[in-house]
N, C-alpha and C positions, 0 to 999 in steps of 0.2 A: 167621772161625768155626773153623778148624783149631787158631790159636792159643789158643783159648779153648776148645775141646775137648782141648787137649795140658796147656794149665794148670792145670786145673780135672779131668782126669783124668774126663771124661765117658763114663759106660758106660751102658747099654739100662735102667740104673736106677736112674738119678739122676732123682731130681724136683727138675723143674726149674719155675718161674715165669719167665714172658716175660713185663714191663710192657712194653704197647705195641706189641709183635711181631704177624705174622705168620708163618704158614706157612712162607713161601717159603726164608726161612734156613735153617732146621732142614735142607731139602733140602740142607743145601752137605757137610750130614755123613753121613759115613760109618755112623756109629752111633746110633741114635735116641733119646733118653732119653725117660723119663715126663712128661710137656709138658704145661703147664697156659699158656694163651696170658690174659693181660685186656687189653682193650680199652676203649674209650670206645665204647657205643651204635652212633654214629653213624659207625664204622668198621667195623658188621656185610659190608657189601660185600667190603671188603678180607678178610676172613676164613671165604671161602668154604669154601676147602680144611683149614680147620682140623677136627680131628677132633670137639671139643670146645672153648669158649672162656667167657670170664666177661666179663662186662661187670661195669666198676668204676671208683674211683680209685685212683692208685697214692699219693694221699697218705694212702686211709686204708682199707687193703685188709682185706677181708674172710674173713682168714686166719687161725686162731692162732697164736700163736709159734713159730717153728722149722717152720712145717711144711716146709718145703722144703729139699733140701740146698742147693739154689744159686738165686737170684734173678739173673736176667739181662734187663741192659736197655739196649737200643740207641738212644741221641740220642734219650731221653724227657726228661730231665732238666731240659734246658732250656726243653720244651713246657710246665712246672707252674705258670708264674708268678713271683710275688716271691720272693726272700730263706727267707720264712716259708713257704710253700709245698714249696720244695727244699728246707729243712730238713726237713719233715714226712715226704716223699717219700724220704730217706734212712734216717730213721729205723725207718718201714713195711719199708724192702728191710732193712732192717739185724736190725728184730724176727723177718719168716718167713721169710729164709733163716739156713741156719747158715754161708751166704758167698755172696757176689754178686761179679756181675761189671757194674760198672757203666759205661759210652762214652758220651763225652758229644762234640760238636765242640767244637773249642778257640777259644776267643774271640782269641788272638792271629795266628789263621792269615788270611792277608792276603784269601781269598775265604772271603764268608759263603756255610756250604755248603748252607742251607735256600734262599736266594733263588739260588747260583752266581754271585752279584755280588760284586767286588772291593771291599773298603774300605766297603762301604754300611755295616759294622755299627758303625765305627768313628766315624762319625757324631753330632751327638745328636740323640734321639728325635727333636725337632721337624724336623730337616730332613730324617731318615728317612722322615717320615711325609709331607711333601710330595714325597721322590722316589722310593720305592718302590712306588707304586701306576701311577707312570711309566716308573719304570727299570728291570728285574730282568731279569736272564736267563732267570730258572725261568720267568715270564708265555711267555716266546717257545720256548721248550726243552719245555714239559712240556703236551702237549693237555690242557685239562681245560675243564669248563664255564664260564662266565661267575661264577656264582653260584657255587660251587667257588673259583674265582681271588680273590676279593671274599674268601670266608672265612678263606681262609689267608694272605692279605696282611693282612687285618686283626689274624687270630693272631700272626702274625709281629709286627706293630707292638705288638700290646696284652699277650705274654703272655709271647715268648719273650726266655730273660736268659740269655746264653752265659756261660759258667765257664772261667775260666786255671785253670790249676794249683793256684792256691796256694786258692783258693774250692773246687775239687774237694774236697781235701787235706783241707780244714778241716769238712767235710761228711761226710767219710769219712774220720776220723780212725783212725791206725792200719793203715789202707788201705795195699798195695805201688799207686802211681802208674805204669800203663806209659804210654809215648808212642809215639804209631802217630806217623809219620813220610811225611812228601812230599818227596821231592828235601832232602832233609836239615832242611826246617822242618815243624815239631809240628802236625800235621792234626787230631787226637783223642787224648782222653785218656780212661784207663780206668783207675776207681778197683775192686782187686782185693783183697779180703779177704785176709786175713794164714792166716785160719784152709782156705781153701782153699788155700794152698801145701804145708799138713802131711798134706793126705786121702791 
């Protein structure tokens, strides 16, 4: 959050769009910007302490053009669906910011960081889908309800499509590419507006 409040030159009056966020980030900064959070419905829970929030999609957001200086959005990218889907969801961040910051996790990075399982993602679908509802760290790591557990494994199998680099890239054409880094291999990638490097 510091580096993308240092690159993006975040001040008490930046309006900002958060697809998919919560609250709890914005705490990591120092300085607070104008904060508009959307969510999905069914993430009311999660966003108690928000001051204010929108229920929506981020593929087809209910904003005009430019409204926002910066669109920011943290490991949504890959919740959206197919191909056509992240493309729409690019497009939306691309229309109402006049720059975004978009993270997405790296599809080359050897632990899948939605389930904290190694190599599961490298897989294909169908053998995912018989050992992920057996195998995952997150099931044993993360208390949640049964029904909860059931939903997000499911989403995981049916919705989520990680992005390397060059699929970021091509999404976000024109985009500066940063690589957030683990012990020297590519954790996340953040596709960063050319036109927020000049604000």
């Amino acid at each position: 959050m510091l580096r993308f409040a240092r690159e993006c030159a975040i001040s008490s009056e930046t309006r900002i769009l958060d697809i998919g966020g919560t609250p709890d980030c914005w705490q990591l900064l120092p300085v607070h910007p104008r904060l508009v959070l959307l969510n999905t419905p069914r993430a009311k829970e999660d966003l108690g302490g928000a001051e204010g929030w929108v229920a929506g999609d981020g593929r087809a957001l209910p904003f005009r053009d430019g409204a926002f200086d910066l669109v920011f959005s943290n490991s949504v990218i890959e919740h959206v669906g197919d191909p056509a889907s992240q493309q729409a969801f690019a497009r939306e961040v691309a229309r109402v910011g006049r720059c975004f910051w978009v993270q997405t996790p790296n599809r080359w990075f050897p632990v899948e960081q939605h389930l904290f399982t190694p190599l599961v993602h490298w897989l294909p679908r169908s053998w995912q889908r018989l050992l992920v509802p057996r195998v995952n760290l997150w099931s044993r790591l993360v208390p949640v309800t049964d029904d909860r557990r059931r939903f997000y494994i499911e989403h995981y199998l049916s919705d989520i499509r990680l992005l390397g680099a060059s699929e970021l890239k091509a999404l976000f054409p024109g985009a500066r590419l940063i690589r957030e880094r683990l012990l020297g291999v590519t954790k996340s990638l953040i596709a960063l507006s050319a036109r927020s490097e000049s604000r």
